[in-house]
C-alpha positions as CSV (number, residue, x, y, z in Angstrom):
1,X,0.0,0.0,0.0
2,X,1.5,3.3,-0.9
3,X,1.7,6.2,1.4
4,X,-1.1,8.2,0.0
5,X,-3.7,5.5,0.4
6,X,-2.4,4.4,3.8
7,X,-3.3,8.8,4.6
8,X,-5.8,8.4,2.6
9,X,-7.7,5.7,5.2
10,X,-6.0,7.2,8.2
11,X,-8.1,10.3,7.4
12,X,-11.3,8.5,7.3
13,X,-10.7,7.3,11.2
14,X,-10.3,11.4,11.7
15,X,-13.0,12.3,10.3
16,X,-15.4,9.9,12.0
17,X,-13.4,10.4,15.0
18,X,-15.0,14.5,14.8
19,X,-18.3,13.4,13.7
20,X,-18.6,11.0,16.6
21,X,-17.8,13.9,18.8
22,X,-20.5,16.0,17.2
23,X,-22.8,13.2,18.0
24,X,-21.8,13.2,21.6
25,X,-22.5,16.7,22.2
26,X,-26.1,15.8,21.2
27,X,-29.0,13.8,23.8
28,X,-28.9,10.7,21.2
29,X,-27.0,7.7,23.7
30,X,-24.0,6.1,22.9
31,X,-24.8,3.0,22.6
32,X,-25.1,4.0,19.2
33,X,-22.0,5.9,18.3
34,X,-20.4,2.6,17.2
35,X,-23.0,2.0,14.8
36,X,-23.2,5.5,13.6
37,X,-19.3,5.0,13.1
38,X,-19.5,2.3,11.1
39,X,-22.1,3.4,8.8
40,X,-20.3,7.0,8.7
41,X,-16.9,5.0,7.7
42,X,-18.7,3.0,5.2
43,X,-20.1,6.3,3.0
44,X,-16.8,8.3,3.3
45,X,-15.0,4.9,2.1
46,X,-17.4,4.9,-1.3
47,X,-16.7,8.4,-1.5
48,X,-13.1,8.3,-1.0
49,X,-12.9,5.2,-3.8
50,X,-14.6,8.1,-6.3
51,X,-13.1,11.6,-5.1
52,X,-9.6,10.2,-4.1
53,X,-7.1,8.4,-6.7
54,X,-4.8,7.6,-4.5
55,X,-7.7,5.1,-2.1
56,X,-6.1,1.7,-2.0
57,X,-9.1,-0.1,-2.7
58,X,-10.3,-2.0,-6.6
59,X,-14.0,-2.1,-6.1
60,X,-16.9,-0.7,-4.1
61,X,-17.2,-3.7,-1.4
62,X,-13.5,-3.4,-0.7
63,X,-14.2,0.6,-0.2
64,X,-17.1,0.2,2.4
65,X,-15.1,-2.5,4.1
66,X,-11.9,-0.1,4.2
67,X,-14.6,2.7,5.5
68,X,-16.6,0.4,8.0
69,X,-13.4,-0.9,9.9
70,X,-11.5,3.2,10.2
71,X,-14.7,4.5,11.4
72,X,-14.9,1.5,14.1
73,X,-11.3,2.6,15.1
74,X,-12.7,6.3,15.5
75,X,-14.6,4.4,18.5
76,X,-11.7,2.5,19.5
77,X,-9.5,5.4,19.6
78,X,-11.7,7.3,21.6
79,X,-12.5,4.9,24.2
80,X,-8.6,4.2,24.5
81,X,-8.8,7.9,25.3
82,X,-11.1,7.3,27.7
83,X,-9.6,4.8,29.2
84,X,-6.0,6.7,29.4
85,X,-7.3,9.6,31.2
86,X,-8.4,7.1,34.3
């Protein structure tokens, strides 16, 4: 995997990472930012495959795979955050 594309899916867990902190600040529970992650992950994957050349992906499945899994680390990452300031 080239550099680009490797930045390329690294910048999907970022941006998931923000919207899930936008979500928080809302009264929705969350038990659901997981789920919203992954579904956010998925659509920026299919639109990364078609706005980014560089996306290290060959078809659309492989794109919302590549999308669901960064946006589950977004949750990971935050609750490894969590976690860290206890």
């Amino acid at each position: 995997m080239q550099i680009m594309g490797l930045t390329s899916v690294a910048s999907i867990t970022v941006m998931v990472y923000l919207i899930a902190l936008l979500v928080k600040a809302t009264p929705l529970p969350n038990k659901w930012l997981p789920i919203i992650c992954g579904i956010t992950g998925g659509v920026l994957g299919v639109l990364a495959k078609f706005f980014m050349p560089q996306f290290p992906v060959s078809d659309i499945f492989d794109a919302v795979a590549v999308g669901i899994v960064s946006g589950l680390a977004a949750t990971g990452v935050n609750e490894a955050l969590k976690i860290r300031k206890k």
